[in-house]
Every structure is written in structure tokens, then in C-alpha cells.
GUTI-392621 format. One record per residue (C-alpha): residue in one letter; x, y, z. Coordinates in steps of 0.1 Angstrom, whole numbers, plus 5000, padded with zeros to 4 digits. Example, Ala and Ser with C-alpha at 12.3 -4.5 7.8 and 13.67 -1.06 7.14 Angstrom:
<pts>
@aa: a&xx: 5123&yy: 4955&zz: 5078
@aa: s&xx: 5137&yy: 4989&zz: 5071
</pts>
This chain:
<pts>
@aa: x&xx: 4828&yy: 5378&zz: 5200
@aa: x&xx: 4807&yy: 5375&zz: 5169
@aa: x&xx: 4841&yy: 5380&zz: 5148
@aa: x&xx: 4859&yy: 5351&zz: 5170
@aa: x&xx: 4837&yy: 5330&zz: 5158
@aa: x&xx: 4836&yy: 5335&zz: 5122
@aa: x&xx: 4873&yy: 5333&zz: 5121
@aa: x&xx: 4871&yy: 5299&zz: 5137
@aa: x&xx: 4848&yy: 5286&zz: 5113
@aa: x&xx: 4870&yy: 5297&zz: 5084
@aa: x&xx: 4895&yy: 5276&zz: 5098
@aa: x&xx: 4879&yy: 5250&zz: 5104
@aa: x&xx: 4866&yy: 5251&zz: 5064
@aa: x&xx: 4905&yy: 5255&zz: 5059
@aa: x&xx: 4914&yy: 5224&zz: 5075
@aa: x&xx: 4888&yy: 5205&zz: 5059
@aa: x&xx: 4899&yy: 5219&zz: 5026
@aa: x&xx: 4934&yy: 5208&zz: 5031
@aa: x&xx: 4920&yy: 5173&zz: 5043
@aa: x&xx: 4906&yy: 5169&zz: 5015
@aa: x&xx: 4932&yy: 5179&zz: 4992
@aa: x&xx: 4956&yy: 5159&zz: 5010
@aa: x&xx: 4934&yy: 5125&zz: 5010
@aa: x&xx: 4926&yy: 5127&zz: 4969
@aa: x&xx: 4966&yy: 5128&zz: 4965
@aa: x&xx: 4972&yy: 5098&zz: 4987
@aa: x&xx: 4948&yy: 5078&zz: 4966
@aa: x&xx: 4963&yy: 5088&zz: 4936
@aa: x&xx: 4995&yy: 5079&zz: 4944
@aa: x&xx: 4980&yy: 5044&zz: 4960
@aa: x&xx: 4966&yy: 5032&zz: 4924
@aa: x&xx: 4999&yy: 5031&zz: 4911
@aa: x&xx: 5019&yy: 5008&zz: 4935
@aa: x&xx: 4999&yy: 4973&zz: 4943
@aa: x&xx: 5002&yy: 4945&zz: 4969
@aa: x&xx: 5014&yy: 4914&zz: 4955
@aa: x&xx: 5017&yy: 4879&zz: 4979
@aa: x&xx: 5050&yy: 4862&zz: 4967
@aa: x&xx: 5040&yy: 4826&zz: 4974
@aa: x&xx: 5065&yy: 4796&zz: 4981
@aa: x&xx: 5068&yy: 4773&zz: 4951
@aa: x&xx: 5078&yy: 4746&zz: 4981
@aa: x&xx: 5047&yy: 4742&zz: 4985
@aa: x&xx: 5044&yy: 4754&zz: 5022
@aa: x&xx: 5020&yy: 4781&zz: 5020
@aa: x&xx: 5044&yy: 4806&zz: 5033
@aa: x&xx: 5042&yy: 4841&zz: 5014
@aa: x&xx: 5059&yy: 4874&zz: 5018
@aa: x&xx: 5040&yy: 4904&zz: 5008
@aa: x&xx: 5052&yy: 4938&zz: 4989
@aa: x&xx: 5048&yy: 4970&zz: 4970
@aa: x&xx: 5053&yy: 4973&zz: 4934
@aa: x&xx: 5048&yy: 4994&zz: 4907
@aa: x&xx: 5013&yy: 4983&zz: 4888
@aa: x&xx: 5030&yy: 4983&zz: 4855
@aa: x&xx: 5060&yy: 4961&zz: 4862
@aa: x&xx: 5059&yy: 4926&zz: 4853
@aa: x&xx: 5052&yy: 4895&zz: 4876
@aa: x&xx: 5079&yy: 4889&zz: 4904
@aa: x&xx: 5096&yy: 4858&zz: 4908
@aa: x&xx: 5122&yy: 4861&zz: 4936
@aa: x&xx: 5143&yy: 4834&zz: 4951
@aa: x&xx: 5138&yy: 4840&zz: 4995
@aa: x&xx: 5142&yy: 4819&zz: 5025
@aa: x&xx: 5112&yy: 4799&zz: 5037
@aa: x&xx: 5115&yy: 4791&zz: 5072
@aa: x&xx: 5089&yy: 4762&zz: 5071
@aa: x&xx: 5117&yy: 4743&zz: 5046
@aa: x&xx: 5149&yy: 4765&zz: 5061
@aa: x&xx: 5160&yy: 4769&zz: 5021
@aa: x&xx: 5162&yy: 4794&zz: 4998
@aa: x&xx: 5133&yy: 4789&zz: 4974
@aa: x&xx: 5116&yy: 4805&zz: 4944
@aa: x&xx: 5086&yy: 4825&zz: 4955
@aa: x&xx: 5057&yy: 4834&zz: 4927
@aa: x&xx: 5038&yy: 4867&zz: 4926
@aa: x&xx: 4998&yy: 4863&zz: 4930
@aa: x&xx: 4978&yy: 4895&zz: 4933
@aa: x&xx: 4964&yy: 4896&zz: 4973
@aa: x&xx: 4929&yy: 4896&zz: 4977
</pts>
């Protein structure tokens, strides 16, 4: 019995171990998208919210805004 047991702890340490591994990546990979609120320039306070790559330049896409029912141009501003 006494082995059982220390082959269950070194899985366990194993698993954490990979845990660990696994969560640093995730952050890494993380810090280079962003979320960026795409406001309506309408006016209305209705925003869509994406993904992009930190080192691209501010969005400016043209979207439907249900509040007006038009396409309008919605303006990237970081989320807080």
C-alpha cells in the first residue's frame, strides 16, 4: 500500500505541473489579443465588442445599430 500511495502523489504533482504549464501559456497568448468596445458614432450608446491583435491600429468599422436600424460607423475605445 505504501507504494500506491506514492505513485498517486506523483501524479497528482504531475497534474499540477501540467496545470501550471498550461495556465502561463494561456496568459501569454492573452496579452497579445485585447478587447476593444466599437461604439456607435449615432450616438446611441450601442457597442459591439471584439478581439484584436494589440499591435494593430484603431478600428473603425461601419455595422448595423439596431437602436437607429442603419448601418453606421462604429469607433474603437479600449473596454474597461
Amino acid at each position: 500500500m505504501q507504494c500506491a500511495s506514492n505513485r498517486e502523489d506523483a501524479t497528482l504533482t504531475f497534474g499540477a505541473r501540467e496545470l501550471n504549464e498550461n495556465s502561463s501559456y494561456g496568459q501569454r497568448k492573452s496579452k497579445r489579443m485585447i478587447v476593444a468596445r466599437l461604439v456607435s458614432a449615432a450616438g446611441t450608446g450601442f457597442f459591439y465588442t471584439v478581439r484584436k491583435p494589440r499591435l494593430k491600429e484603431r478600428m473603425t468599422l461601419r455595422k448595423y445599430d439596431p437602436v437607429v436600424r442603419q448601418h453606421v460607423l462604429f469607433v474603437e475605445q479600449k473596454k474597461k
